[in-house]
C-alpha angles and dihedrals in degrees: 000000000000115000126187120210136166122269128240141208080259083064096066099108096041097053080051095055091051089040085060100045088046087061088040097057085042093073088257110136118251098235147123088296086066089042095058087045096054094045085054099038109047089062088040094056089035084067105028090060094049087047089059085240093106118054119185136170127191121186122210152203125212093337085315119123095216092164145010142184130181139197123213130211117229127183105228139171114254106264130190091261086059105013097180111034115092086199125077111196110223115196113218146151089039095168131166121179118243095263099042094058130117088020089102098263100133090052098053091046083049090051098053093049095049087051085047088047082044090054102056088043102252119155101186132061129172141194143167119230144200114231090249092060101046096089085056103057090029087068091043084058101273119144134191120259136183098256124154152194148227104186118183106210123254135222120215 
């Protein structure tokens, strides 16, 4: 039986783990790059997530995480598509293993991020998403902007 609950800082390693294999599966390759992300950002979502900034949630089956999603907490201006919210949500992380996917998991993880977003009153939440994905957010109530990016390389 498959069972949602929400992550904790505890969780950290774990919703690594799923942030890399999401780029993975996303054609990215697995090297020292990754490696760099999930050092940095295994201490980053542990806090986040104490400091109420980061909220994830992995479902399970028989003590098993066979899939995850998070929403993070931006500070924002308030902008004509949410006038008066000074948060933006962000969905990240949605990961489901190999074996889990096309059962409606995504969209249940997704559910519960845009209620949490409701909740608190935020109007706007954003994502970036691979080809392969788009139908999938699309169908949760997603649609495409014009946003852009400025992105300084890295080196590993």
């Amino acid at each position: 039986m498959l069972e949602t609950r929400t992550a904790t800082a505890a969780d950290a390693g774990l919703i690594t783990h799923h942030r890399r294999r999401m780029f993975v599966d996303a054609g990215r390759a697995d090297n020292q790059i990754l490696d760099v992300m999930a050092r940095n950002f295994e201490p980053w979502v542990a806090k986040a997530i104490a400091d109420g900034k980061y909220i994830g949630w992995l479902t399970s089956e028989d003590g098993r995480v066979v899939a995850g999603a998070g929403l993070m907490l931006l500070d924002w201006a308030p902008h004509p598509l949410d006038p008066r919210s000074t948060q933006r949500g962000y969905l990240l992380n949605v990961y489901v293993e190999p074996d889990y996917r096309r059962k409606k998991l995504a969209s249940q993880l997704i559910e519960l991020a845009l209620a949490e977003a409701r909740r608190r009153k935020i109007r706007v939440v954003s994502l970036h998403s691979t080809e392969a994905g788009r139908r999938l957010y699309e169908s949760n109530g997603f649609r495409r902007t014009n946003e852009m990016f400025y992105v300084e390389p890295v080196e590993p």
